[in-house]
N, C-alpha and C positions, 0 to 999 in steps of 0.2 A: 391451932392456926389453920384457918380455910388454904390447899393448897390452890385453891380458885384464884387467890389474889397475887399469886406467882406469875404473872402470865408475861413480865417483860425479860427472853432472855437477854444472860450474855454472854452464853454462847454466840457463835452467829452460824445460821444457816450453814450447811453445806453449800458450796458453789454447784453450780449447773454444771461447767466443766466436768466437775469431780461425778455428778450422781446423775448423769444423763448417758452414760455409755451401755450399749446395752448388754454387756457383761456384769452390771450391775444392778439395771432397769430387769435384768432376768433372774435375779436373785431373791425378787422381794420375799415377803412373808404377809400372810394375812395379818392383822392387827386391829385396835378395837378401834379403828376410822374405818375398817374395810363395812359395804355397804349392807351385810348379814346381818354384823353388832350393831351397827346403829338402828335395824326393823328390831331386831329380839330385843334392844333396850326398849326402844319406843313402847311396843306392846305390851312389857311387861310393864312399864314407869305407866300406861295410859289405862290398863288392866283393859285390853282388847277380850272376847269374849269369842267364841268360836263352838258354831253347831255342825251337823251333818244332817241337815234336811231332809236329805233324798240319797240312797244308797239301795239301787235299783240293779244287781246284779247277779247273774243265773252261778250254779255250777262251777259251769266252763271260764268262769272270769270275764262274762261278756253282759252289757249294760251299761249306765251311766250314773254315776254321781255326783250329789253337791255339796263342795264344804265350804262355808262363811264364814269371815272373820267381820266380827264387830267391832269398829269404830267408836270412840265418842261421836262422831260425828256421822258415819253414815256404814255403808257396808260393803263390801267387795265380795265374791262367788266365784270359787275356782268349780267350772262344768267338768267332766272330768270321763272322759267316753274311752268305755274297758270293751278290747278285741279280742277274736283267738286268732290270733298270727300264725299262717302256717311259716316255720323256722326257715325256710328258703328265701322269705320275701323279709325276714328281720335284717337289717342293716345301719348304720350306724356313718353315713355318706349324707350327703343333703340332699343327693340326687334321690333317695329313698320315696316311695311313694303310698307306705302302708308301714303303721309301727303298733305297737303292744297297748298304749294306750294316747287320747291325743286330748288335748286341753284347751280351753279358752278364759281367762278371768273375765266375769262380768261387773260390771262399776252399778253394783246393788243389788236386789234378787230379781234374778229370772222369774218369770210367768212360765209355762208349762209350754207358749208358743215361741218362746226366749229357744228354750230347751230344744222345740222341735227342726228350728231354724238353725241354730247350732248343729241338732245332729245332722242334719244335712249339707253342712261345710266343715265343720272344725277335723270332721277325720281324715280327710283329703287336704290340710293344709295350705299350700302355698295352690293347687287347685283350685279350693274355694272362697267363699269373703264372709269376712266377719262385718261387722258396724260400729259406729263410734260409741255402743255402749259397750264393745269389750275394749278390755287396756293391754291382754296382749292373747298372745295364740302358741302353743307351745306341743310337746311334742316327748313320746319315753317309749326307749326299749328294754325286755328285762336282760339282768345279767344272767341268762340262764343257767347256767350252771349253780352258782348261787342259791335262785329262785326255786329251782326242784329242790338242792336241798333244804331250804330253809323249811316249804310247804311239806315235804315228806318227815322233817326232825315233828314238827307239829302234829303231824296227820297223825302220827304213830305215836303222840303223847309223851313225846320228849323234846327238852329244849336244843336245839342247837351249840355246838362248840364256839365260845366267844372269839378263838383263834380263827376258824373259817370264815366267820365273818368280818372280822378286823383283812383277811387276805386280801380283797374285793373293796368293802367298804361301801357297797350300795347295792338295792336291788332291782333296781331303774336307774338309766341316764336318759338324758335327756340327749335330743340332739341339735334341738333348737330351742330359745323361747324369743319370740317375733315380739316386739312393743313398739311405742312409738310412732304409730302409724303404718305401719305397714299390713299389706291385704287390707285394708278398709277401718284398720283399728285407730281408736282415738289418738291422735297425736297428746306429744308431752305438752303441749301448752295447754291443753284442754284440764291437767289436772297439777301440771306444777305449783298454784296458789294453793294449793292445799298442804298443811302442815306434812302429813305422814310422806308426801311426793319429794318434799325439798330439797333431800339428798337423791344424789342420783340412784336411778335402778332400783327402787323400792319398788314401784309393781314388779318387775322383773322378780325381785326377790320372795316379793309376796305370793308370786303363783309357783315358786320352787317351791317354799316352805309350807305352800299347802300339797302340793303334789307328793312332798314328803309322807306326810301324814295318811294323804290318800294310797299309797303305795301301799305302808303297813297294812293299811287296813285290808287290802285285794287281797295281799300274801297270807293275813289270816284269814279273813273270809276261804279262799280258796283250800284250807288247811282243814279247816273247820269243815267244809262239804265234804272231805275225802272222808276225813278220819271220823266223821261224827261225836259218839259221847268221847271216845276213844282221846280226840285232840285235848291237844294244851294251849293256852295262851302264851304268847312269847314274852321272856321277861323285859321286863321295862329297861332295864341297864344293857341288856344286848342290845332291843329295841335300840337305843340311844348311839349307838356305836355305827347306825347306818346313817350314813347323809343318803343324797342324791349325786348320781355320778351325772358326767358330762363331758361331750366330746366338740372337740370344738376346735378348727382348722383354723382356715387363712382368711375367711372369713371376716374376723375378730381383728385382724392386725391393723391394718389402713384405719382403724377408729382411732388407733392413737395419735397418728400421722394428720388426719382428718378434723381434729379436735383439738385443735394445739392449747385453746384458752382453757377449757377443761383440764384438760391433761396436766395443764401447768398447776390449777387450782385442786387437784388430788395432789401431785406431789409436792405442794405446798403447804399445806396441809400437813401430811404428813413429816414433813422436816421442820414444822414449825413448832411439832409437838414434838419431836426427839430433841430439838433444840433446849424446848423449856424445861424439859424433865434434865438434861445434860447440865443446865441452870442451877438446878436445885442446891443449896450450900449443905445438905445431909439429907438423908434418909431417915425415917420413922425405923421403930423393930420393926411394928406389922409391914411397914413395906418392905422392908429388904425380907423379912420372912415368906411373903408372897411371892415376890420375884423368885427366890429359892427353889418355893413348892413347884412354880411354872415351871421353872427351868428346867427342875427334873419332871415333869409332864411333858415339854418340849423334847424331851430325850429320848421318851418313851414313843413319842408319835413318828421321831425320825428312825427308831426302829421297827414301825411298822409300817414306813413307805416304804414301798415294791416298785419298782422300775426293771425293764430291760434293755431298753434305749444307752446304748454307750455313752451318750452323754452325759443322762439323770445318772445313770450307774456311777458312771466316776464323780458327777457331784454329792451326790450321798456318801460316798465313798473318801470324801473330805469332809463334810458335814457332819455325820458322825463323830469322826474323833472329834474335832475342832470343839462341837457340843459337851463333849467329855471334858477335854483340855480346859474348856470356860468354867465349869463345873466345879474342877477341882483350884481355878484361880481365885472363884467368887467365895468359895471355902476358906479360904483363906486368907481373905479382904473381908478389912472393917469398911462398908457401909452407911457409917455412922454420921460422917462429918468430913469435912475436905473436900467438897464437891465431888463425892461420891461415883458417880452414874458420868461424870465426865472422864473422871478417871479410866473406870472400868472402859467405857466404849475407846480413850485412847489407846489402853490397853491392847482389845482385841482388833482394832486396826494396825496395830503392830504386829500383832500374834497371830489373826485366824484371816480364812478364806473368807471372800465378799458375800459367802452365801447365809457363814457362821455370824455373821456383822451383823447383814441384814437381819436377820432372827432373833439376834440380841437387840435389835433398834427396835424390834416389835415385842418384843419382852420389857423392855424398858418402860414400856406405856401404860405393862395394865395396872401398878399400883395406882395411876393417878389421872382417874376417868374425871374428878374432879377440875383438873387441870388442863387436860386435851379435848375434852369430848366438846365442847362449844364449837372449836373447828371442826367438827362435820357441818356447821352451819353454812361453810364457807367454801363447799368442795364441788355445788352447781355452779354454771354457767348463766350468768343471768345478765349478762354485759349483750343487751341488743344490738348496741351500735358496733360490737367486736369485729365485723367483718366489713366494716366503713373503711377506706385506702384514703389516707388524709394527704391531699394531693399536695399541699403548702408546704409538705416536709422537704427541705433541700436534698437535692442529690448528696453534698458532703455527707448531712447525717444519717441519710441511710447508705453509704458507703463507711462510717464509721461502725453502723449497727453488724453491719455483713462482717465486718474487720472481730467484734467483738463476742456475736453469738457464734459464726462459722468459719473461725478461724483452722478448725480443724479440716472443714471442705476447701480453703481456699487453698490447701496443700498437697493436695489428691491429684493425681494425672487422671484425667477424668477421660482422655484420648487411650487409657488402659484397656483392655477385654477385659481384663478381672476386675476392675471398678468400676464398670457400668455392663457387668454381666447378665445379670439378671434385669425383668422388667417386670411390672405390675400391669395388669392389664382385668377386663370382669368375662367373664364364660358369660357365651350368648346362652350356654344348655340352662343355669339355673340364675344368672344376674348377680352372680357372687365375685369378689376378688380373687384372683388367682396371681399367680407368682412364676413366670415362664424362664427360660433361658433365652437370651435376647438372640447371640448369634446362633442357635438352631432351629430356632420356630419363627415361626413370620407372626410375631407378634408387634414387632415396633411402633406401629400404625395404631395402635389401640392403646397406647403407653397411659397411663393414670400419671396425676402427678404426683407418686408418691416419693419422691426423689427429692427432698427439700434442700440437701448438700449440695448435688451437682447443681442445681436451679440455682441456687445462690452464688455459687461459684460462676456458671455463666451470667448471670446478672452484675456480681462486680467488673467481667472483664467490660462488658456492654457498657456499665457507666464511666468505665476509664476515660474515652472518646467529649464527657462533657461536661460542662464548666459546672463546679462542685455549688456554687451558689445558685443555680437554678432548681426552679418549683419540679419534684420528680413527676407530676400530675404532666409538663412538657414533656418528661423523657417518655411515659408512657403511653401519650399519644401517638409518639413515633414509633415505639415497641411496645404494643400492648401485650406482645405474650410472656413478656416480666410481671403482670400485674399480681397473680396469683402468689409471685416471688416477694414483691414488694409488702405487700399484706403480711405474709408470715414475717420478713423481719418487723412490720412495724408492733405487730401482735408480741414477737419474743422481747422487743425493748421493754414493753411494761410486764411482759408475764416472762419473767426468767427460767420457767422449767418448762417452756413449752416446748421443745425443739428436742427430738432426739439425736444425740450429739455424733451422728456413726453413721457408715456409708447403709441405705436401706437398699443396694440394687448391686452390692460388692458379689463376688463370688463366694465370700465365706462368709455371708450372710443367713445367722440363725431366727427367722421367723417365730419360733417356739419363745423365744426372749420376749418380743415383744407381749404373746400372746400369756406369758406367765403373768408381767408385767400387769396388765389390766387383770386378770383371772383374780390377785392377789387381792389388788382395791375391792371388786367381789366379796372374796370371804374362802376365796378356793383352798383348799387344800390336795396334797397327796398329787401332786403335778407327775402325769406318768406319760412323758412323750412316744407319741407310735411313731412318726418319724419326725425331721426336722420343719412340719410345718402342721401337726397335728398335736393334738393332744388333753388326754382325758386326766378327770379332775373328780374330786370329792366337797361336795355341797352339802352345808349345814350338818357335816358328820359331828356329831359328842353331841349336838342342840338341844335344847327340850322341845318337848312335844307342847302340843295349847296345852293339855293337862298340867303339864309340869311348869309353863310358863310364872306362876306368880312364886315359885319356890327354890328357882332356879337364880346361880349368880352368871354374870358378865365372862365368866373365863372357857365355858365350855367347849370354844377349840380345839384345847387343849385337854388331852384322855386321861382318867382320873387313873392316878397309878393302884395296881393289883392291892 
């Protein structure tokens, strides 16, 4: 039987209530909707083709390269410009103004005057401009520590300890990748009608996973000059064990806030697919066998997350066992029949932390790509008219909407210091989001709206004062500065996970939630917070490389046990 034809559960959905706290929105896990698996399926399912044209670089790690991936349909070019960084000016901040190596995708092959125009913007970043034939502008420092020894294990004709590099997990992060238009780059409308673009952040994705590639290759190059005949090439399966690292601040957070129709159609998406597999009236062997193997692969990769942040510390520090504890549950659960996979998930809502859940909701997916994977069809924003304020809606029903999505804000003292302690506001120094303490700084005057609670909450008292059957398109004339407020409820009526359901401006307010949250849709793994509003991450670690691409399966997240 096709589990394709599965697709009406009945289960039902998680509620929003339940899975919008960000205690839980902070707990995801990657999974095969996150936006990595669905490029590596693509390219493999489309048999993508991948050269290195030009690999123009001295010695010292300094020059430029280019690596394409082929399309059925046409080609993309990550440019790819290698520096020798003196270590004083490596930084890992946005304010940064010179890094290790700096990148631009081009939307087909550069000309040799593509190249020379690039190199006289892309190194300089947020200084320079690019043009709407690149799709985005990106940016890596090495992990140096790492980096010496990987190129010294090589130079001297030996492999590397696969433990050292599992510690780290990358040899380059990155510290930005810009798309979407900005610096002079093609906007997403310019290539969203194209198949490969349709899920979100696929170029994004596509200039990591070539940057990936491109890394290796400097690490040995550079290995190779030291050491001459002497070097070795590094093995493939170590190779495999590095992603790309990433660091990534406050920057990132206000996207989710910002994107409410989005945000709702990811994690709709995603509970629509824990749903139908919850659905399922039994399990195949092969699939309760594969969920098995993951799961102890999932065990193995949470023993080699490293955190020292108190927080990740103590969640790991639950996670671990919890993973153990499922382990030896699922050992001892038939699989077979009785709705299976509904069982088990009520189980470990009974039994594990919200972190051990989430990781079991993303375990639960990969037997059945047949079954979920159409919804990544479904996970862009393609609703033009979403940000239209439909003025004929009575005040009653959008004072029922406020009662229904923000019931949790309409019970907030919002006249608190610690519930509206904090303020969102952008740095004049780089036009980024930042995250102020309200009564120390004079920042109040610059506030963003990132505050969809309290806004809502002053919005319902505002429409108390007027008669429930009038058009709110009246009340907003009188108070326009509700209209931003009225938008998002009318958006959260029809997209129910748009709204995160938690004070974002509280004083015990963790920013890193949010920022895991989207990281996970990504494909991130190994979340290692440097404080409560930072933090670095592991990109397309276990992946195949293009070579390995057509031999490669869908699970490689997950570290293949010893």
């Amino acid at each position: 039987m096709d589990r394709r034809a599965d697709t009406s559960p009945s289960i039902p959905l998680r509620p929003p209530a339940h899975m919008m706290r960000l205690a839980r929105l902070g707990s995801f896990h990657q999974s095969r909707l996150s936006f990595m698996r669905i490029l590596t399926r693509r390219m493999k399912r489309e048999a993508w083709t991948f050269t290195r044209p030009v690999f123009d670089i001295d010695a010292n790690g300094v020059g430029h390269a280019v690596y394409a991936a082929h399309t059925p349909d046409r080609t993309y070019s990550l440019v790819a410009f290698a520096h020798d960084l003196p270590a004083d000016k490596r930084s890992d901040r946005v304010i940064a103004e010179a890094w290790d190596s700096t990148f631009a995708l081009f939307d087909g092959v550069p000309t040799e005057a593509d190249i020379e125009r690039l190199r006289a913007n892309v190194p300089y970043q947020e200084a320079g401009r690019v043009t709407e034939s690149e799709l985005s502008l990106s940016r890596a420092n090495r992990s140096v520590r790492l980096w010496e020894y990987m190129v010294s294990c090589l130079a001297e004709g030996r492999q590397p300890e696969p433990a050292e590099v599992t510690k780290v997990g990358y040899l380059m992060r990155t510290t930005a990748v810009y798309g979407s238009g900005k610096f002079g780059a093609a906007d997403r409308e310019a290539i969203a009608a194209r198949p490969e673009c349709n899920a979100p952040f696929q170029i994004e994705m596509l200039s990591v996973y070539l940057t990936r590639t491109y890394v290796r290759d400097l690490m040995q190059h550079m290995a190779n000059a030291r050491g001459g005949a002497k070097a070795v090439t590094l093995n493939p399966k170590i190779a495999r064990a590095m992603g790309i690292g990433n660091s990534t601040g406050l920057g990132m957070a206000p996207f989710l806030v910002n994107h409410p129709e989005l945000f709702n159609n990811w994690i709709a998406a995603r509970e629509a697919a824990i749903a139908r597999v919850r659905s399922l009236p039994s399990a195949r062997a092969s699939e309760a066998q594969l969920f098995r193997d993951l799961l102890a692969r999932a065990i193995l990769s949470a023993s080699q997350w490293q955190s020292d942040h108190p927080v990740q510390v103590e969640k790991l520090a639950a996670l671990r066992p919890d993973l153990d504890h499922l382990a030896a549950h699922v050992a001892q659960t038939d699989l077979r029949g009785n709705m299976p996979w509904n069982r088990l998930f009520d189980w470990a809502e009974a039994n594990l932390g919200v972190d051990a859940q989430e990781c079991l909701a993303s375990l639960m997916l990969e037997p059945y790509g047949g079954l979920v994977d159409d919804l990544t069809t479904q996970m862009a924003d393609t609703n033009t008219e979403g940000f239209r304020i439909d003025g004929t809606m009575t005040i009653g029903a959008v004072q029922q909407i406020l009662t229904q999505v923000y019931d949790w804000a309409l019970d907030i003292d919002w006249s608190a210091k610690d519930n509206c302690a904090r303020a969102w506001y952008v740095s004049e120094e780089k036009l980024e989001p930042r995250l102020g303490e309200r009564f120390d700084e004079p920042i109040a005057n610059y506030e963003q709206p990132l505050a969809p609670g309290r806004d809502a909450a002053a919005l319902s008292v505002a429409l108390t004062t007027w008669d429930a059957s009038k058009p709110v398109a009246e009340f907003l004339l009188a108070q326009p500065e509700h209209r931003h407020t009225v938008r998002r409820a009318q958006i959260a009526a029809r997209a129910p996970y748009a709204e995160i359901r938690d004070n974002t401006i509280g004083a015990d307010l963790m920013p890193i939630d949010m920022l895991r949250c989207k990281l996970s849709f990504f494909g991130a793994s190994h979340f290692d917070p440097r404080s409560d509003r930072w933090v670095r991450i592991c990109m397309f670690g276990n992946a195949p490389y293009p070579e390995e691409l057509a031999t490669s399966d869908d699970h490689w997240p997950y570290p293949v046990l010893p």
